[in-house]
N, CA, C and O atoms as a Tinker XYZ file with bonds, in Angstrom:
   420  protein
     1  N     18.329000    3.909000    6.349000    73     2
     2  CA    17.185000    4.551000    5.738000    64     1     3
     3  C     17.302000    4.371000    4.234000    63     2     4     5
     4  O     18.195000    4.851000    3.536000    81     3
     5  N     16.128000    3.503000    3.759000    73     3     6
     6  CA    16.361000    3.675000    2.442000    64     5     7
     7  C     16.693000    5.062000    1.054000    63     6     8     9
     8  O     16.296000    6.226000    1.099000    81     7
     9  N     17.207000    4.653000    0.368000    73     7    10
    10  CA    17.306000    6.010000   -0.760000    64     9    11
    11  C     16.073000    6.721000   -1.056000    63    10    12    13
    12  O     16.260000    7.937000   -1.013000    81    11
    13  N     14.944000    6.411000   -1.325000    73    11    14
    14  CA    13.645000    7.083000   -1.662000    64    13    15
    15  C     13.369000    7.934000   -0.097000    63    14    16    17
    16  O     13.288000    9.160000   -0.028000    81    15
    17  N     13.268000    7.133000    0.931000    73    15    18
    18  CA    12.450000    8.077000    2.084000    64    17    19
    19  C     13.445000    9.061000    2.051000    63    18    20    21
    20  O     13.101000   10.233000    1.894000    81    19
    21  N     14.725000    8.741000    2.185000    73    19    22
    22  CA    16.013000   10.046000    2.485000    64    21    23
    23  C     15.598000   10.906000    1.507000    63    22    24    25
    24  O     15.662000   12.108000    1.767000    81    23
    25  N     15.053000   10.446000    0.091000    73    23    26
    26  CA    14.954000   11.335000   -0.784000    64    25    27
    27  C     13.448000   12.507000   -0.753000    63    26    28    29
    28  O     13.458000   13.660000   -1.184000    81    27
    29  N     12.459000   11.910000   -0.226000    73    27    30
    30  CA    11.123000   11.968000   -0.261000    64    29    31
    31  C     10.415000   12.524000    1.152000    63    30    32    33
    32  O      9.642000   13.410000    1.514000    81    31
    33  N     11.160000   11.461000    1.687000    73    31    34
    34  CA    10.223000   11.881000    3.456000    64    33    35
    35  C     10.201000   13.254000    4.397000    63    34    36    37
    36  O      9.166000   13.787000    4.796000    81    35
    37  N     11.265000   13.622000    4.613000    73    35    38
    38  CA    11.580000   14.753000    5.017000    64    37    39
    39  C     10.894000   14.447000    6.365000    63    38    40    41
    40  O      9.901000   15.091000    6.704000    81    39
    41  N     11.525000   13.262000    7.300000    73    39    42
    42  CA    10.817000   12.779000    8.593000    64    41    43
    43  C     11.088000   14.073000    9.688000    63    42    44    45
    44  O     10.367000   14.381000   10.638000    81    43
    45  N     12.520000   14.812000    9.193000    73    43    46
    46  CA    12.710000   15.531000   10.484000    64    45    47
    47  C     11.944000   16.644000   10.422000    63    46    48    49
    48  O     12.138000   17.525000   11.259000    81    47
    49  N     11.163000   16.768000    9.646000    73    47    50
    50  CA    10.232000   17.738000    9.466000    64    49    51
    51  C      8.716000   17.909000   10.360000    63    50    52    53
    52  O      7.799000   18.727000   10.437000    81    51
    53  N      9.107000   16.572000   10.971000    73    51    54
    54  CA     8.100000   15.654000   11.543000    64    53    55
    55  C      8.306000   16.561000   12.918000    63    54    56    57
    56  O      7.470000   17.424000   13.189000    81    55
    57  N      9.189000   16.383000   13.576000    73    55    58
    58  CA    10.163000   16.663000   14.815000    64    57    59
    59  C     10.442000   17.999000   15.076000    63    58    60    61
    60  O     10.771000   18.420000   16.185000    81    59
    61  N     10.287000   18.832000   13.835000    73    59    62
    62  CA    10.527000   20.299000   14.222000    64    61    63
    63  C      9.026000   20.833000   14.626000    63    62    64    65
    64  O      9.058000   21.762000   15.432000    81    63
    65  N      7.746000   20.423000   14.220000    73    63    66
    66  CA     6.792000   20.325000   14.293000    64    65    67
    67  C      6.387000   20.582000   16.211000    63    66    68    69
    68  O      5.587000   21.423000   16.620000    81    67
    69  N      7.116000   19.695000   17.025000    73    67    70
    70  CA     6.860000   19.552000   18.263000    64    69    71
    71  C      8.454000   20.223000   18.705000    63    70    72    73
    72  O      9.374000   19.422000   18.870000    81    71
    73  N      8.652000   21.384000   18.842000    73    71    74
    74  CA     9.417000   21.572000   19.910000    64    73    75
    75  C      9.239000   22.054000   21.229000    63    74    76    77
    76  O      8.291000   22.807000   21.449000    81    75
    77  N     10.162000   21.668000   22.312000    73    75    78
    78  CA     9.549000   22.081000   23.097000    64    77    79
    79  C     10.036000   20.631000   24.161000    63    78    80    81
    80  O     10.305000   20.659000   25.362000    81    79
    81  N     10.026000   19.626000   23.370000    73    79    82
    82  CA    10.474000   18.347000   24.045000    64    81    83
    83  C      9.185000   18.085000   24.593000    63    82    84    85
    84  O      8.769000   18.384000   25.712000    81    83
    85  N      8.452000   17.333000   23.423000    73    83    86
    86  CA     7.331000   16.489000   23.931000    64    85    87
    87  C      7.690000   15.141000   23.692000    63    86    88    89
    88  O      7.183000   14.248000   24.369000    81    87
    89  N      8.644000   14.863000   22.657000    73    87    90
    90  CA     9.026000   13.472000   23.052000    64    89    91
    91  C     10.860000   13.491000   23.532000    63    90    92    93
    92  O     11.758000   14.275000   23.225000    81    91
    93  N     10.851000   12.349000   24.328000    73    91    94
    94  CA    12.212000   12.237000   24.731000    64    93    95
    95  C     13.400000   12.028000   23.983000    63    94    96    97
    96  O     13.224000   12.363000   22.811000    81    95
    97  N     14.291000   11.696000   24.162000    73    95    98
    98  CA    15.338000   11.663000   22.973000    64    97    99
    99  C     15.091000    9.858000   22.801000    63    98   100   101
   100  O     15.035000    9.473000   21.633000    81    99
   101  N     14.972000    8.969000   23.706000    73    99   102
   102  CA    14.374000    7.647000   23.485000    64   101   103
   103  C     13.055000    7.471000   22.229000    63   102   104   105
   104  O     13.063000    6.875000   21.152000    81   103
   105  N     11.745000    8.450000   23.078000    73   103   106
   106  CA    10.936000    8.124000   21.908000    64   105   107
   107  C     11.042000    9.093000   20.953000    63   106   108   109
   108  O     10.015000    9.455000   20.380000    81   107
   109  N     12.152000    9.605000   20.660000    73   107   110
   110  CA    12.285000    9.988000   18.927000    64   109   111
   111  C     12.863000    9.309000   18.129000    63   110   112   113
   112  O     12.670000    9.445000   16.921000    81   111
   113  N     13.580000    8.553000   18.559000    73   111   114
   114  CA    14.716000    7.535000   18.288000    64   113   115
   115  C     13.477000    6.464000   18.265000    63   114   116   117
   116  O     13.549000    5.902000   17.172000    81   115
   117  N     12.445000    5.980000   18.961000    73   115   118
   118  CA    11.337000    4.993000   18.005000    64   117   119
   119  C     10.733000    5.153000   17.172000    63   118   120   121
   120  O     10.303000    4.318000   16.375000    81   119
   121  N     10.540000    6.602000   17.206000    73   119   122
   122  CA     9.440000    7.218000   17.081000    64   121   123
   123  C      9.724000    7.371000   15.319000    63   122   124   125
   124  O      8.921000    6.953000   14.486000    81   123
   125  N     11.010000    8.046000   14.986000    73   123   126
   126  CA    11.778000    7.707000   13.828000    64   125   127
   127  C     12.211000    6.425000   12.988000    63   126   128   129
   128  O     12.329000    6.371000   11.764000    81   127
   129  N     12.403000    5.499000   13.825000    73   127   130
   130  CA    12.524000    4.060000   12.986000    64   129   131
   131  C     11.133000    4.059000   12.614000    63   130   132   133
   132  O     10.884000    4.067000   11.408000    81   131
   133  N      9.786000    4.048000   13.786000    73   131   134
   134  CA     8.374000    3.717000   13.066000    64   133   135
   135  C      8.246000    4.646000   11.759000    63   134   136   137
   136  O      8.052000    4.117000   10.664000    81   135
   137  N      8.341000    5.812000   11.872000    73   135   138
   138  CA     8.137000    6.931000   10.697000    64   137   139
   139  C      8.944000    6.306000    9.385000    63   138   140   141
   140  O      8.274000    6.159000    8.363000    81   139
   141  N     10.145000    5.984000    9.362000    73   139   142
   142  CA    11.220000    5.375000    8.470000    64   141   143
   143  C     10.160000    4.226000    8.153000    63   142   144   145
   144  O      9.561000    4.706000    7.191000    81   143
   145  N      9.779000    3.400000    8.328000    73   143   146
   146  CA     9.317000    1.717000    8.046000    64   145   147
   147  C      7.661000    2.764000    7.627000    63   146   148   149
   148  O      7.609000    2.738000    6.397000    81   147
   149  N      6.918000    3.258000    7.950000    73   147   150
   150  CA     6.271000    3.583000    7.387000    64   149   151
   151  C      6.477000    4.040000    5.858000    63   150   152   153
   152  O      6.185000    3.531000    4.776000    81   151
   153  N      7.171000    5.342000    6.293000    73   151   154
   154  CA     7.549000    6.078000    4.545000    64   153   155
   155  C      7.604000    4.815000    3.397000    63   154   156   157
   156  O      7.028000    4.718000    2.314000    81   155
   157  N      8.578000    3.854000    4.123000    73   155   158
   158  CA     9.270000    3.242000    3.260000    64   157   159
   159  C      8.210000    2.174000    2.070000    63   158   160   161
   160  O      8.224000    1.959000    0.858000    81   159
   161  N      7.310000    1.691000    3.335000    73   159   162
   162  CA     6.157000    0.506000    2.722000    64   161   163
   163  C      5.155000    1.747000    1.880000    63   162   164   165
   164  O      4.454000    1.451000    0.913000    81   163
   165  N      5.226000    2.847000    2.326000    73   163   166
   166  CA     4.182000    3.904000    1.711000    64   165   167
   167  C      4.796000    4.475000    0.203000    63   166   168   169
   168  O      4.078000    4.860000   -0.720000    81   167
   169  N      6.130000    4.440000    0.183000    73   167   170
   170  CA     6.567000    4.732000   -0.885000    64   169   171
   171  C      6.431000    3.547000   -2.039000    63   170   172   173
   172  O      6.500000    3.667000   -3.262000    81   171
   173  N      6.262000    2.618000   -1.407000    73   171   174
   174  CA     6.729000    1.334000   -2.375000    64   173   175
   175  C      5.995000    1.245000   -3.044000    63   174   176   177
   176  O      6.213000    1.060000   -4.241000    81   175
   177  N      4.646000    1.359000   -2.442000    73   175   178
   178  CA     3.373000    1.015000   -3.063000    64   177   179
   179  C      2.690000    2.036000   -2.972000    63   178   180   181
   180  O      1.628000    2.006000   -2.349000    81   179
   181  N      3.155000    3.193000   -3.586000    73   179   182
   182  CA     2.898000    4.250000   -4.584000    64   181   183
   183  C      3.820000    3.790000   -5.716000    63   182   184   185
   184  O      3.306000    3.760000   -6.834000    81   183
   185  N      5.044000    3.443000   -5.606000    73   183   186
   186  CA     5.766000    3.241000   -6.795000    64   185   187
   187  C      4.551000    1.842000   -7.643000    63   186   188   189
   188  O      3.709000    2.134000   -8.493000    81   187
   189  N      4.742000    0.725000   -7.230000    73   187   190
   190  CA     4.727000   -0.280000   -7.387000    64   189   191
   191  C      2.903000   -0.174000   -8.269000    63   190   192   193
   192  O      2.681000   -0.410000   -9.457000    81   191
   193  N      1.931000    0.224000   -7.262000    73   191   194
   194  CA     0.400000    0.958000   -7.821000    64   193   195
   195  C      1.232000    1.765000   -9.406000    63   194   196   197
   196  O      0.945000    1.231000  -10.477000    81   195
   197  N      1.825000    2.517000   -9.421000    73   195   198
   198  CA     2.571000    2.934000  -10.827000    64   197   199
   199  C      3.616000    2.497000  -11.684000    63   198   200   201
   200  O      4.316000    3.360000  -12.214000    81   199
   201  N      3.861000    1.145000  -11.933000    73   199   202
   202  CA     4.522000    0.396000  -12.910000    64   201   203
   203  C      3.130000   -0.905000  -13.185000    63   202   204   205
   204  O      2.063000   -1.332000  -12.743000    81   203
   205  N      4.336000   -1.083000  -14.443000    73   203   206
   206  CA     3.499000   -2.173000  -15.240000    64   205   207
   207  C      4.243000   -3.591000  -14.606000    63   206   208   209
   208  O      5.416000   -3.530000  -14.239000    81   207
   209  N      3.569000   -4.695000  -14.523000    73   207   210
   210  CA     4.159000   -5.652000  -13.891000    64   209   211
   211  C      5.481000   -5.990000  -14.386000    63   210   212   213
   212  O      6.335000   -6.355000  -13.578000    81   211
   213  N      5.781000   -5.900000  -15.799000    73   211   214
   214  CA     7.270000   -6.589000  -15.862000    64   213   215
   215  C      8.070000   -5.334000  -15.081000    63   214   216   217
   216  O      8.493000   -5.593000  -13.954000    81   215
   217  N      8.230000   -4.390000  -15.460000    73   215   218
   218  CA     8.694000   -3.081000  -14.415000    64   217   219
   219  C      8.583000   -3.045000  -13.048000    63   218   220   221
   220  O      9.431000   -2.403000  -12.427000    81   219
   221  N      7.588000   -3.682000  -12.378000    73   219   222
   222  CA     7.793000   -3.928000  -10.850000    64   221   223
   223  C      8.788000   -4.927000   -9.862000    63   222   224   225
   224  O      9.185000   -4.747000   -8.710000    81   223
   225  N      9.007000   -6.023000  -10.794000    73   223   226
   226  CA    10.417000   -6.742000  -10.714000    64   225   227
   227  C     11.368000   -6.121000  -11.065000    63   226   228   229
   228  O     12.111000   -5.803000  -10.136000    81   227
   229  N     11.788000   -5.677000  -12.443000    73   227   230
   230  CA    13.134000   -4.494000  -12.080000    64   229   231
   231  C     13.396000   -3.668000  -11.033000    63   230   232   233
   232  O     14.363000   -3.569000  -10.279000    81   231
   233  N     12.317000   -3.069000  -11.126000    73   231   234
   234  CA    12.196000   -1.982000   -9.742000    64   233   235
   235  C     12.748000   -2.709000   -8.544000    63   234   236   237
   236  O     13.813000   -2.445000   -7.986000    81   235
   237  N     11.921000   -3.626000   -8.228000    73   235   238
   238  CA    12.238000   -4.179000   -6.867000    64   237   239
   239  C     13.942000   -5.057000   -7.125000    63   238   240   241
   240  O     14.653000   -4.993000   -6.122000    81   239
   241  N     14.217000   -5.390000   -7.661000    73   239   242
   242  CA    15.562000   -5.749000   -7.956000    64   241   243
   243  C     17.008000   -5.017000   -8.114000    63   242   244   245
   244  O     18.147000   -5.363000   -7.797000    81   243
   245  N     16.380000   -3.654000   -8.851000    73   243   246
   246  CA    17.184000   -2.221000   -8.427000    64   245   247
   247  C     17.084000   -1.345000   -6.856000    63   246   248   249
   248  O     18.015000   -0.686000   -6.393000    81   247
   249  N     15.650000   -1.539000   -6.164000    73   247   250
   250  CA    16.067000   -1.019000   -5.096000    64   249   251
   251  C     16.588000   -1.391000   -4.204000    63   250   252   253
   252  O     16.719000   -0.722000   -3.178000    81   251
   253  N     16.949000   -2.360000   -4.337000    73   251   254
   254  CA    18.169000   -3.442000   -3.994000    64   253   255
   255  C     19.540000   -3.048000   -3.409000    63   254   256   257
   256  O     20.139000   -2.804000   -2.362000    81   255
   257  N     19.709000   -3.181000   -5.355000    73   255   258
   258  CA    21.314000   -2.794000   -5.804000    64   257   259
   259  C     21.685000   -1.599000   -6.098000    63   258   260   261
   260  O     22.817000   -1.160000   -5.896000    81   259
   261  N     20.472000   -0.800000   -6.752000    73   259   262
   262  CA    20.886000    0.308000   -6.825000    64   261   263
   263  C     21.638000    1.714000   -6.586000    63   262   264   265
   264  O     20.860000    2.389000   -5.912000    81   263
   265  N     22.632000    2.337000   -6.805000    73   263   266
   266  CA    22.376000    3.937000   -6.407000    64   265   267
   267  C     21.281000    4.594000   -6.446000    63   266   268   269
   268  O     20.248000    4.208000   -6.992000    81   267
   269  N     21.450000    5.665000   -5.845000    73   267   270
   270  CA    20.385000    6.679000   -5.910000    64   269   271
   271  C     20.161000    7.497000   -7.494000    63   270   272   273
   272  O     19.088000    8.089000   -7.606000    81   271
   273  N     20.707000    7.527000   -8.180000    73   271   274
   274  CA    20.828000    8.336000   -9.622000    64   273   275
   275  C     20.222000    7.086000  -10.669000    63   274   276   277
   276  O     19.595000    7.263000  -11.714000    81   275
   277  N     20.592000    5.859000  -10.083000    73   275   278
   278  CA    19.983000    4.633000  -11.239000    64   277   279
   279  C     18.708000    4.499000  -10.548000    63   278   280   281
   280  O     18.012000    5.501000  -10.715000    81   279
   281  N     18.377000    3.949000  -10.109000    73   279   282
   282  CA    17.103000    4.000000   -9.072000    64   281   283
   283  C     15.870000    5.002000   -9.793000    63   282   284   285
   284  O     14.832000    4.598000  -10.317000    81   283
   285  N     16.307000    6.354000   -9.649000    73   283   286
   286  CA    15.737000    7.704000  -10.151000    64   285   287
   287  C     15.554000    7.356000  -11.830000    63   286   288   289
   288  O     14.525000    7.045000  -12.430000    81   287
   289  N     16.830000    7.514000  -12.305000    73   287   290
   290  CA    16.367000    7.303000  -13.398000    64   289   291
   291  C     15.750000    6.100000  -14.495000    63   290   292   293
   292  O     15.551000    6.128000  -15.710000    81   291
   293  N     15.568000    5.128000  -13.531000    73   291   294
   294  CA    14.838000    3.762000  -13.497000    64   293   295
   295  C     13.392000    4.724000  -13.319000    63   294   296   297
   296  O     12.707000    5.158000  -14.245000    81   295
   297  N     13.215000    4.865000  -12.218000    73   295   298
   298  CA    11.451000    5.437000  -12.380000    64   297   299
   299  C     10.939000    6.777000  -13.149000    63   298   300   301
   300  O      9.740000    7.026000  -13.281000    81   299
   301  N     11.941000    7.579000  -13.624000    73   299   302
   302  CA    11.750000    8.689000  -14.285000    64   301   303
   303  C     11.501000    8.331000  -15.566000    63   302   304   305
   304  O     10.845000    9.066000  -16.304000    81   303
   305  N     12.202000    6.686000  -16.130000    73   303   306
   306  CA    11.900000    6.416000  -17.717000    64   305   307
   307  C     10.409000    6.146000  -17.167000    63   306   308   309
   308  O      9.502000    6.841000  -17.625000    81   307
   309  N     10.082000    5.015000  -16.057000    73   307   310
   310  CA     8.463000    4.811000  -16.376000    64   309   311
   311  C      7.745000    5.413000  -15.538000    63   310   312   313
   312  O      6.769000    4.696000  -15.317000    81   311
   313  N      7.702000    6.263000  -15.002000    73   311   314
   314  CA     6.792000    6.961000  -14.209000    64   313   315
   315  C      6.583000    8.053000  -14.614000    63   314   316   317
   316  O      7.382000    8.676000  -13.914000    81   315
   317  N      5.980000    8.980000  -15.392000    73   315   318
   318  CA     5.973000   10.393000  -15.706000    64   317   319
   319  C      5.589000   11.146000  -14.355000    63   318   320   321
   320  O      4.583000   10.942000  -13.675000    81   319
   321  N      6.359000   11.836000  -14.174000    73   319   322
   322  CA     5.963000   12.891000  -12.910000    64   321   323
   323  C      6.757000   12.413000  -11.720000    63   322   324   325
   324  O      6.503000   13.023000  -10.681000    81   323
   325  N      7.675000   11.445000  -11.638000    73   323   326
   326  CA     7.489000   10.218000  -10.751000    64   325   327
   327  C      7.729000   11.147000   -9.186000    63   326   328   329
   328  O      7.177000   10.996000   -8.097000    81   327
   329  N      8.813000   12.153000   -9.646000    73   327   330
   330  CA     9.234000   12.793000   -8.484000    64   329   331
   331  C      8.337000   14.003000   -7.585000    63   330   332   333
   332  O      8.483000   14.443000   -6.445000    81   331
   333  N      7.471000   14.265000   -8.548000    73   331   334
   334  CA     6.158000   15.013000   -7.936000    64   333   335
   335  C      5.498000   14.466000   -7.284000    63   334   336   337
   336  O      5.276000   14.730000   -6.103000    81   335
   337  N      5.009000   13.518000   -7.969000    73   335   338
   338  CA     4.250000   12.247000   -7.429000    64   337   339
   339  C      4.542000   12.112000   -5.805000    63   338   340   341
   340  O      3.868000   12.523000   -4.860000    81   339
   341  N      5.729000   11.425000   -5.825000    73   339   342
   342  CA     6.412000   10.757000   -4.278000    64   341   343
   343  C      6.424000   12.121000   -3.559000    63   342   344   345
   344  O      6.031000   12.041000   -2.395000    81   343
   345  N      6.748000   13.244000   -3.936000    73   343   346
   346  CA     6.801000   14.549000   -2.990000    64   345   347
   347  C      5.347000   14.937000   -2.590000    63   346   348   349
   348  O      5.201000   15.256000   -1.410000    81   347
   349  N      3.930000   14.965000   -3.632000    73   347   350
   350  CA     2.880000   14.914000   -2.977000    64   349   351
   351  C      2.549000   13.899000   -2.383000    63   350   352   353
   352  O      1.690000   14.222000   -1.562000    81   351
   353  N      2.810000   12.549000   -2.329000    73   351   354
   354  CA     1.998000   11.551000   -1.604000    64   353   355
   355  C      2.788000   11.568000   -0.292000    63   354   356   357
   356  O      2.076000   11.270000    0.667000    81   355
   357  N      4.117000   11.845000    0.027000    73   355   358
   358  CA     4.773000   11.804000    1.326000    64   357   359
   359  C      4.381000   12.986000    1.668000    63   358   360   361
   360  O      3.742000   12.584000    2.641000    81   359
   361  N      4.168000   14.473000    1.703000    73   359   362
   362  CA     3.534000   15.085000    2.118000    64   361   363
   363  C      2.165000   15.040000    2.654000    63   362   364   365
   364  O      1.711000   15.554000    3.676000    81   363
   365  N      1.602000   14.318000    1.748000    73   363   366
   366  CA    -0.051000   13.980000    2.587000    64   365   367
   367  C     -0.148000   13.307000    3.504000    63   366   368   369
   368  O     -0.871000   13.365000    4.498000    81   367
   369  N      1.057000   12.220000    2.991000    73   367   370
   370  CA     1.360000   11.197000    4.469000    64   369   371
   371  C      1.738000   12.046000    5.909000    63   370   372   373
   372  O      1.289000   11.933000    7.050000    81   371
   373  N      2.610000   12.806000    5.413000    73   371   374
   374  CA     3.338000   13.483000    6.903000    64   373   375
   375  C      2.363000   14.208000    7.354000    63   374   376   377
   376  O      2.108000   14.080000    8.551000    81   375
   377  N      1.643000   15.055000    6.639000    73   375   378
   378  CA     0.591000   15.672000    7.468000    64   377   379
   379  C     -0.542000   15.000000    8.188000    63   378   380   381
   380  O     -1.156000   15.549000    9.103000    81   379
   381  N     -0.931000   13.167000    7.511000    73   379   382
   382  CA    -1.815000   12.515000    8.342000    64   381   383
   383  C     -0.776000   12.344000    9.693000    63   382   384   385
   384  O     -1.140000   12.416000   10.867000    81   383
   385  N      0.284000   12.156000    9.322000    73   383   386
   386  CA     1.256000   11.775000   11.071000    64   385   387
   387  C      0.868000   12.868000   11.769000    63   386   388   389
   388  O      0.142000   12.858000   12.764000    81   387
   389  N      1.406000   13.914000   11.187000    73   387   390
   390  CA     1.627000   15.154000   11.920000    64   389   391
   391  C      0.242000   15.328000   12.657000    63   390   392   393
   392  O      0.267000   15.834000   13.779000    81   391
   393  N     -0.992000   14.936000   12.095000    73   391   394
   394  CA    -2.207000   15.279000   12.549000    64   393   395
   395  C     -2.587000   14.098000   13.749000    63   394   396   397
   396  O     -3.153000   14.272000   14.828000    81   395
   397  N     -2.119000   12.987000   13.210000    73   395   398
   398  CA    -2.206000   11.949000   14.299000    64   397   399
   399  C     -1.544000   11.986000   15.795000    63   398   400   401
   400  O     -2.139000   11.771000   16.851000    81   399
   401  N     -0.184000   12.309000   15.624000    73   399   402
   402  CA     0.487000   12.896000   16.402000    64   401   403
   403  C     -0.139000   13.743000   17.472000    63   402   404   405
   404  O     -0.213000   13.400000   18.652000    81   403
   405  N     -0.587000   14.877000   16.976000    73   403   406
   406  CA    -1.246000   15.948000   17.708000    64   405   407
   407  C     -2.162000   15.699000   18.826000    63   406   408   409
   408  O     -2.200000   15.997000   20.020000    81   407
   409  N     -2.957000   14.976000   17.917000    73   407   410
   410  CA    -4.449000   14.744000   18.870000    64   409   411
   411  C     -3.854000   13.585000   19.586000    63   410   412   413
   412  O     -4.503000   13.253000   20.578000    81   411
   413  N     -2.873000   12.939000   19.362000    73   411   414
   414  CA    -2.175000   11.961000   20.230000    64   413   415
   415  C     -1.631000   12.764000   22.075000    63   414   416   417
   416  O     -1.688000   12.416000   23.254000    81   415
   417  N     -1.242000   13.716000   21.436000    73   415   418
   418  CA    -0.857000   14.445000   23.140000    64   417   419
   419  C     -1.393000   14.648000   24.373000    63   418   420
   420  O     -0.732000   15.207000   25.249000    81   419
């Protein structure tokens, strides 16, 4: 799991949502890689929509190599807000899952 979703997603939040065992321990275990590969392309490009192009090659070159503390403070010099930001847009995201989900049952 990349550093941003671990940081941002809060997937199992997803999962406490349905207890009760509506999905199996199989499809949570897909069900979680899909959620993971989502966050991840959803985070990017929120980041990526918020840098300037020479900054979007660093970026993508640090989330690489990076730690989690360089990484951060890579988008905290150019992103003002950056960490609000990613906490409201993965929240809106989880609640479209969470809503998709539902009416999925």
């Amino acid at each position: 799991m990349s550093i941003l979703v671990r940081r941002f997603a809060q997937i199992d939040t997803i999962f406490l949502e349905f207890e009760g065992g509506l999905f199996s321990i199989s499809e949570k275990r897909e069900l979680e890689k899909v959620l993971v590969n989502i966050f991840h392309h959803y985070i990017l490009d929120v980041i990526l929509d918020n840098l300037e192009n020479p900054d979007r090659i660093i970026f993508l070159e640090k989330v690489t190599v990076s730690d989690e503390y360089n990484l951060i403070d890579f988008l905290r010099a150019k992103i003002i807000g950056v960490e609000e930001l990613l906490k409201k847009e993965c929240e809106q995201l989880r609640l479209e899952i969470l809503d998709d989900l539902k009416k999925g049952k």
